[in-house]
C-alpha positions, -999 to +999 in steps of 0.1 A: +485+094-772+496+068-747+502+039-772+519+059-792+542+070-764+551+036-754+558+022-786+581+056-798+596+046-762+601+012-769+616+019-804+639+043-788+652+018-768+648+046-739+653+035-705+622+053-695+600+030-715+598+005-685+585+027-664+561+033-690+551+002-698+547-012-660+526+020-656+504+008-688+502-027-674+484-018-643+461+005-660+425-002-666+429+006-705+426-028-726+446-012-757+472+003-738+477-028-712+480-049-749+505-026-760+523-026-731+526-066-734+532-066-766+559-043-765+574-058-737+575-093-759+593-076-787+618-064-763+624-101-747+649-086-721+652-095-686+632-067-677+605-072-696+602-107-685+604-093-650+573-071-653+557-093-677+560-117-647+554-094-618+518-087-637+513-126-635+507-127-606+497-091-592+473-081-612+434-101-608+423-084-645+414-113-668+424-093-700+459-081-682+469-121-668+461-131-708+487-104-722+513-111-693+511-149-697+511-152-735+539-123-734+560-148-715+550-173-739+562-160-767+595-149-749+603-182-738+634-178-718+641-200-691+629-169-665+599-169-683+592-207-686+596-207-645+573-176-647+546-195-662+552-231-641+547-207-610+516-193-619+506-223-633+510-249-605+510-225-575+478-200-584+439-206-587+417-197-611+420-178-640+456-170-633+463-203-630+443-207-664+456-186-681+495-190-674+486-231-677+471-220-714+501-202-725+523-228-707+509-257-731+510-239-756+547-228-755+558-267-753+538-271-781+557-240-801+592-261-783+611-287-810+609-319-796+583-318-776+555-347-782+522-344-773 
């Protein structure tokens, strides 16, 4: 019932559905955490680059730092680029992986870039 609340909440536009959705990321639930992050990416807002971001780097769950850092990904704004750099150049371990992973692969997404 969960998903399905976040995404009518997210489809509403409702202003609540952050709330939800920051909620969902720190849960322990694997389908409602990739809701969450997926939602959030279809949104692409500020805000959802800010909790996409915030759950970077809070959260030590390897499932939730692979939704969060291929969210930002596939937002691509310049807060979420810087997002990704962070985690990227200033974490360990599978944080760092994981945002380095979606980094590379976002500059290989990017026109012009050259491998």
């Amino acid at each position: 019932a969960k998903v399905q609340t976040l995404a009518a909440l997210s489809r509403m536009q409702s202003p609540r559905f952050y709330d939800f959705a920051a909620e969902a990321l720190r849960s322990n639930d694997p389908g409602l955490v990739n809701t969450a992050a997926q939602q959030l990416t279809l949104d692409g807002g500020p805000e959802a680059v800010r909790l996409l971001a915030a759950t970077l780097f809070d959260s030590n769950q390897p499932v939730v730092l692979s939704n969060a850092a291929n969210g930002l990904a596939a937002i691509g704004t310049p807060d979420a680029r810087a997002a990704l750099r962070k985690a990227a150049t200033r974490s360990d371990g599978t944080r760092a992986r994981f945002a380095a992973q979606a980094w590379w692969q976002l500059q290989g997404q990017s026109p012009g870039w050259e491998s």
